[in-house]
C-alpha positions in Angstrom: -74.6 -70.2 -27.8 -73.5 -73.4 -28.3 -74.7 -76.5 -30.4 -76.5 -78.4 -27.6 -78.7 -75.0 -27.0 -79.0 -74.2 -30.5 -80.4 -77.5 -31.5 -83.0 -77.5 -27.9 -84.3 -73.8 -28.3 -85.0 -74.5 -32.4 -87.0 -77.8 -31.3 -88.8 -75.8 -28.9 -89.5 -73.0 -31.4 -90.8 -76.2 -33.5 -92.5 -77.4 -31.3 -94.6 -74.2 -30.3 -95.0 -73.4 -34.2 -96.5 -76.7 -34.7 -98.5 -76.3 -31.8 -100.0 -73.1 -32.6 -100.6 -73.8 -36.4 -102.4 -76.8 -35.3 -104.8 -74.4 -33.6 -105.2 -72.3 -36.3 -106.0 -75.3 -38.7 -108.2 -76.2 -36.2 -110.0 -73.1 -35.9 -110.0 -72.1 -39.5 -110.6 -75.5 -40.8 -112.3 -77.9 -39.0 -114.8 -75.4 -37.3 -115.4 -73.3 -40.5 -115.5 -75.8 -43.0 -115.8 -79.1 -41.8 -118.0 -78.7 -38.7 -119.8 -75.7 -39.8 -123.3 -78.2 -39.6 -123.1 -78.7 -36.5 -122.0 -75.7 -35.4 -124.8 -73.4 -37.0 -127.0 -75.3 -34.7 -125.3 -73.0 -31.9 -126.0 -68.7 -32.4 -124.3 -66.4 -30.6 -125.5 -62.9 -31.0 -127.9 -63.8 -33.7 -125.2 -65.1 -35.9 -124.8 -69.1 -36.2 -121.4 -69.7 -35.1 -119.8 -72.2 -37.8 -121.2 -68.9 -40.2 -119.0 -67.0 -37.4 -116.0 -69.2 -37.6 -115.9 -69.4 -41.1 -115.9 -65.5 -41.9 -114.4 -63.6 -38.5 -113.4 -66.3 -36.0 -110.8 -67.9 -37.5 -109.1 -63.9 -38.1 -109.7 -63.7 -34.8 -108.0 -66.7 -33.8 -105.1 -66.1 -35.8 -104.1 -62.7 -34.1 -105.3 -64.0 -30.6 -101.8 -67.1 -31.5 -99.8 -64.6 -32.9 -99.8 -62.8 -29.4 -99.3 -66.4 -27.9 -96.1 -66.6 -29.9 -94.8 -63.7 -29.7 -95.0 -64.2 -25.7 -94.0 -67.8 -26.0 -90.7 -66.6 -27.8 -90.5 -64.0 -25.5 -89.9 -66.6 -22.9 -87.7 -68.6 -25.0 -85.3 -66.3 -25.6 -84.9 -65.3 -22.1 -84.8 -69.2 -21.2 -81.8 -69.6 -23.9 -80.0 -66.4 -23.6 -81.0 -64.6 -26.4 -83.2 -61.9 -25.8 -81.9 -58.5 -26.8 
C-alpha cells in the first residue's frame, strides 16, 4: 500500500472513530446525565427513559456502534485493499 493510501484510509478510520465515539458520548452522556430531566418526562415500558439511558441504553448503544464499526471497517478494508 502506498503512502497516499495509507495516510487516506487512516483519516477515514479517524474519521469514523470520531464519529462513532461522538455517538456514544452522546448517548451515554448527554441523555443519561445531562438530559436525564427532561427525558424522565418520556416512559417507555414503565421505565422513564433518561432512568433507561443512564443504566442500559447507553450499553446498549455501545454494542449496537461496535457492530457499525466493525462493518464500516469492513468496508474500508475492501475499499483500500486490505481485507484478508
Amino acid at each position: 500500500m502506498t503512502d497516499n493510501k495509507m495516510k487516506a484510509y487512516w483519516k477515514e478510520n479517524v474519521k469514523y472513530l470520531f464519529i462513532l465515539l461522538s455517538i456514544w458520548f452522546l448517548v451515554s452522556f448527554v441523555f443519561g446525565i445531562l438530559l436525564v430531566d427532561q427525558l424522565n418526562v418520556i416512559k417507555i415500558g414503565g421505565f422513564k427513559l433518561g432512568f433507561w439511558f443512564a443504566q442500559q441504553g447507553s450499553i446498549y448503544f455501545f454494542v449496537v456502534l461496535i457492530f457499525v464499526y466493525v462493518r464500516l471497517m469492513n468496508r474500508l478494508d475492501k475499499k483500500y485493499g486490505v481485507d484478508e
